[in-house]
N, C-alpha and C positions, 0 to 999 in steps of 0.2 A: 622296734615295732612300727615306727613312722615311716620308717621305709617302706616296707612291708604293704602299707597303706597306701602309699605314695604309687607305689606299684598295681596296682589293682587294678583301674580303669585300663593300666596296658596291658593288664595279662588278660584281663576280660577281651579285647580286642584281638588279641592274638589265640584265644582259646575258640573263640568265635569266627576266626577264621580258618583254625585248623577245621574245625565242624564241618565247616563250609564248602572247603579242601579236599576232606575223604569222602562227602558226598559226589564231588567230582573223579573221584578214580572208578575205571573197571571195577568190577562185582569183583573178578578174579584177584586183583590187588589190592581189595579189601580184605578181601579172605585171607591171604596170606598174612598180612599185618594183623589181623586179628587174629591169628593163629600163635603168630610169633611174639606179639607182644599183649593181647590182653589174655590168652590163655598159656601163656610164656611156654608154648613148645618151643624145639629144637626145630632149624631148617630141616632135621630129617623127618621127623616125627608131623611137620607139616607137608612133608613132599607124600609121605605116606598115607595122611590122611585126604590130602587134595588130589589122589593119585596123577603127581608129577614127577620129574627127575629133581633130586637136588639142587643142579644147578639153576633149574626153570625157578626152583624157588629161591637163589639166593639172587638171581641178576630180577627179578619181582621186586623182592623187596628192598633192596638196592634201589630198582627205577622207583618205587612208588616213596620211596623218602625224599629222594631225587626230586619229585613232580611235589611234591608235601612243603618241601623249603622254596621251591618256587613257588609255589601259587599264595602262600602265607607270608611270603616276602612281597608279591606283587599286590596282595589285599591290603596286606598293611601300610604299604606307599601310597595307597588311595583313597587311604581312612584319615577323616579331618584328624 
């Protein structure tokens, strides 16, 4: 449990920057990430409902993870 503890102020720093992070992506590479991961559709099921092609949506959500560990790696190196 002390670990746990211990951990806290850096997941708060890192939870705080993801925030931060998806407010910086395109509208459209929100959508998709929120498609796929907080309403846990299928790449197909969100190509369908964003009427895209499959692949539009999986090289999306590919780049917007992509841009999500950069930008959350570059916030965190500048956080005392």
């Amino acid at each position: 449990m002390a670990d746990a503890a211990w951990d806290a102020p850096r997941d708060d720093a890192r939870l705080a920057a993801l925030r931060e992070c998806l407010e910086s992506l395109a509208e459209r590479a929100r959508a998709v990430l929120a498609h796929v991961y907080d309403q846990g559709l299928s790449f197909a099921a969100t190509a369908e409902r964003l009427d895209m092609g499959l692949s539009a949506v999986k090289v999306a959500a590919h780049r917007a993870r992509a841009a999500l560990m950069e930008c959350v790696r570059r916030r965190l190196e500048r956080a005392p």
